[in-house]
C-alpha positions, 0 to 999 in steps of 0.5 A: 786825928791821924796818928804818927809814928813814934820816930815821925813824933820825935823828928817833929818835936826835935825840929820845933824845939831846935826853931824855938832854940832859934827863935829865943836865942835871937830874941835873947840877942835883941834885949841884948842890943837894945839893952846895950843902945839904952845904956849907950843912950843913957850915958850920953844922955847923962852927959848932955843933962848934967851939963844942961841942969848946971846952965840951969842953976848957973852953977856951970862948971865946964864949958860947951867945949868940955861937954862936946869933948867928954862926948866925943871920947865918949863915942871914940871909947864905944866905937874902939870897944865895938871894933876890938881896938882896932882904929881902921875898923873904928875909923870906919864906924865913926866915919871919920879918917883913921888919921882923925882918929889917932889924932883924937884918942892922943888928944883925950889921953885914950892911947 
């Protein structure tokens, strides 16, 4: 084993701890982001089942219309928080025109 300098050894160590630094602060940033589509997921998802097991029960509170609002504030929430409240921006996300969004954040009182 060919031995190194002591300033060679800790030029090394400081490089491989700076990539694992790195490498777990992206790691770190992925559960994040996968932990933020779940609960996105999950919440939509809650939406459509809860809505699916009363059609089931015949117990049905709301209608499709309802349902498909709650949704769409649902988005229309995610994409302003995501674009710090800017409409352009959430406009742009949604892929809907700024004007559609306005119309719609006044139509589910989210103004």
């Amino acid at each position: 084993m060919k031995r190194r300098s002591l300033p060679a050894l800790v030029s090394q160590l400081n490089r491989a701890t700076d990539t694992a630094v790195q490498n777990n602060s992206r790691l770190l940033e992925l559960v994040e982001e996968l932990s933020s589509e779940l609960r996105f997921r999950c919440s939509v998802a809650g939406i459509l089942e809860q809505y699916r097991q009363e059609l089931l029960a015949g117990k049905t509170r709301q209608s499709i219309k309802d349902v498909l609002d709650r949704v769409e504030a649902f988005f229309i929430v995610q994409a302003m928080t995501e674009m710090d409240d800017n409409i352009a921006h959430a406009a742009d996300l949604l892929q809907i025109p700024e004007a559609t969004l306005r119309y719609k954040l006044g139509k589910h009182g989210l103004r």
